[in-house]
VOGU-3710 file (C-alpha; in Angstrom, 3 decimals, decimal comma):
1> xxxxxxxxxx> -15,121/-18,271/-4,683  -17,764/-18,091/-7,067  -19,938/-16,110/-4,987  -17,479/-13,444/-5,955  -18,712/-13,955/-9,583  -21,400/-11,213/-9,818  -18,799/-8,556/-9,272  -17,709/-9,318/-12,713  -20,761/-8,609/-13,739  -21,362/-5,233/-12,400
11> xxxxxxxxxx> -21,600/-2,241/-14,980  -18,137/-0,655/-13,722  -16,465/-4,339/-14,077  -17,956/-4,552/-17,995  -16,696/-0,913/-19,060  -13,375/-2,138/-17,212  -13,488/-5,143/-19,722  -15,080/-3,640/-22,607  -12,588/-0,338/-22,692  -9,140/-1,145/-22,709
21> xxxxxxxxxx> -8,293/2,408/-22,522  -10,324/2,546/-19,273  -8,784/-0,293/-17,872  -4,982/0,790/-18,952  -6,054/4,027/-16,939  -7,178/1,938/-14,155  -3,937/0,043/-14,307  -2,042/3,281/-14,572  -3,492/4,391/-11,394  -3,021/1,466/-9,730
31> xxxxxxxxxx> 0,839/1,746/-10,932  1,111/5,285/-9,971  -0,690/4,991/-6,559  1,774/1,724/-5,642  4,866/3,928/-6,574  3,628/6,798/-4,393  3,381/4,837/-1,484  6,340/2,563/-1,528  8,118/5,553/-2,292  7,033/7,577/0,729
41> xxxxxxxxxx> 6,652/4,462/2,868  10,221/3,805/1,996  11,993/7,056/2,458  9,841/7,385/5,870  10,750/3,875/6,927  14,408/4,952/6,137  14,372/8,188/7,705  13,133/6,926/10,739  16,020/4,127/10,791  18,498/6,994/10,703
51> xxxxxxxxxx> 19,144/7,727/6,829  18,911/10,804/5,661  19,818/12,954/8,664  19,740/16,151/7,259  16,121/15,985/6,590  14,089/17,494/9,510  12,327/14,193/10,616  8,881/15,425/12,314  8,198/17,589/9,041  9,565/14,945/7,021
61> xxxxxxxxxx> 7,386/12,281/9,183  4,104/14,291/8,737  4,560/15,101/5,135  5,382/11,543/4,059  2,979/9,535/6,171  0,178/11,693/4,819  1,072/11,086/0,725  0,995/6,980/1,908  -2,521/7,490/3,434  -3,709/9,472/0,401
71> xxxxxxxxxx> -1,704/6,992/-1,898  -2,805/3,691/-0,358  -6,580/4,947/-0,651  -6,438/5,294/-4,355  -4,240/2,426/-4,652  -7,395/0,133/-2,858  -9,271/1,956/-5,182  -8,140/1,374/-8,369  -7,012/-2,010/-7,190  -10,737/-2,961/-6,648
81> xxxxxxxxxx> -11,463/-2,066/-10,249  -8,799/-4,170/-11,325  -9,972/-7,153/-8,913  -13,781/-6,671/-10,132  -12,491/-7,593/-14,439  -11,620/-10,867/-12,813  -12,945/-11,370/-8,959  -13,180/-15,554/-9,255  -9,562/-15,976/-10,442  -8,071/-13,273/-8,672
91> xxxxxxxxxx> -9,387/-14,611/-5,416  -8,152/-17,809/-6,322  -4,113/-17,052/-7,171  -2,321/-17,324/-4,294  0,109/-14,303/-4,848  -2,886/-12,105/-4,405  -4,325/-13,853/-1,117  -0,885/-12,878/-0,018  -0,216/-9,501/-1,329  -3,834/-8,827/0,099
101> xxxxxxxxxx> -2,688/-9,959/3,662  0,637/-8,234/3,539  -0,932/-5,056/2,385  -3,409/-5,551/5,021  -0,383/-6,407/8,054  1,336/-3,107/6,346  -1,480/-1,202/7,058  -2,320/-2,094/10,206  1,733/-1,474/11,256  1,306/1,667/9,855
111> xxxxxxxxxx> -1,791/2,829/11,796  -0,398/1,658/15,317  2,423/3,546/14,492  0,416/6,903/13,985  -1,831/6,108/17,452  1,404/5,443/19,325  3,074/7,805/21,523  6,539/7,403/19,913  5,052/8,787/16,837  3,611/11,977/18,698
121> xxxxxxxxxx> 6,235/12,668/20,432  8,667/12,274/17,306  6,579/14,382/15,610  7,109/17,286/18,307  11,079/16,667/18,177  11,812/14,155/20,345  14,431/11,377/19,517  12,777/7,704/17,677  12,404/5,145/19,851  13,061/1,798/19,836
131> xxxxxxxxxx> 9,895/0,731/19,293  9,366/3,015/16,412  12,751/1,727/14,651  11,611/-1,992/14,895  7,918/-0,759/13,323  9,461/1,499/10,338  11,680/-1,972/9,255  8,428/-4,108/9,903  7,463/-1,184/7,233  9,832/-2,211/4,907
141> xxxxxxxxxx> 9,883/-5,769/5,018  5,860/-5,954/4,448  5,562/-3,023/1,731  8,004/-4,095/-0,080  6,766/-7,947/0,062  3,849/-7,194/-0,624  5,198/-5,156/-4,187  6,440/-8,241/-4,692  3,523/-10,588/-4,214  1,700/-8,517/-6,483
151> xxxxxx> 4,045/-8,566/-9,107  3,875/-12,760/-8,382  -0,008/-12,510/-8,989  0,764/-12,443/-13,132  3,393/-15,609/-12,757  0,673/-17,957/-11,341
//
């Protein structure tokens, strides 16, 4: 993993290191951006399983898919400035190699969710499908093991 090295180098990784107000607002964000999308993924995921029945699901569907999108991107964002302080050891701890796959497996779930035709058609009214049940608790299981692989990453 040491070819990862130089990205501890780079100019963004030293203000990271040399500011810890910098990094505590990188960390922040990271923080913030996590909580935004398990708590949308969650609610969504739920919703979809047949909680919350009073709200309207293809608004609610929409609406909450969207703030994960916008929420994941910034929380690959600021992760990356958190990964580039430390890229060597990160890449090394096992908790992060699998919080890294899980988040990837979450993200892929999520996108053949959005291409399939269960999701169009719940998002025009129809009822969930089957299919769509068994990907919003694939959802679950990976977001929110994932949230807790990354809170392993400090314990190794």
């Amino acid at each position: 993993m040491e070819w990862l090295a130089p990205l501890g180098q780079t100019s963004v990784a030293q203000a990271l290191i040399r500011s810890p107000v910098l990094y505590i607002f990188a960390n922040a964000g990271h923080i913030l951006s996590l909580g935004m999308l398990i708590g949308a993924s969650v609610i969504l995921d739920l919703r979809l399983l047949g909680a919350f029945a009073r709200l309207p699901l293809a608004e609610t569907g929409i609406v909450l898919s969207r703030v994960a999108a916008v929420a994941l991107a910034c929380a690959v964002a600021t992760g990356g400035l958190l990964f580039s302080v430390r890229p060597v050891e990160y890449a090394g701890n096992s908790a992060f190699l699998v919080k890294i796959l899980l988040v990837l497996l979450a993200t892929a779930n999520a996108l053949a969710v959005h291409r399939s035709r269960g999701w169009q058609t719940m998002t025009q009214g129809a009822a969930v499908t089957a299919r769509l049940r068994f990907s919003a608790l694939a959802s679950l299981v990976l977001w929110l093991a994932a949230l807790l692989a990354g809170r392993w990453i400090g314990f190794l």
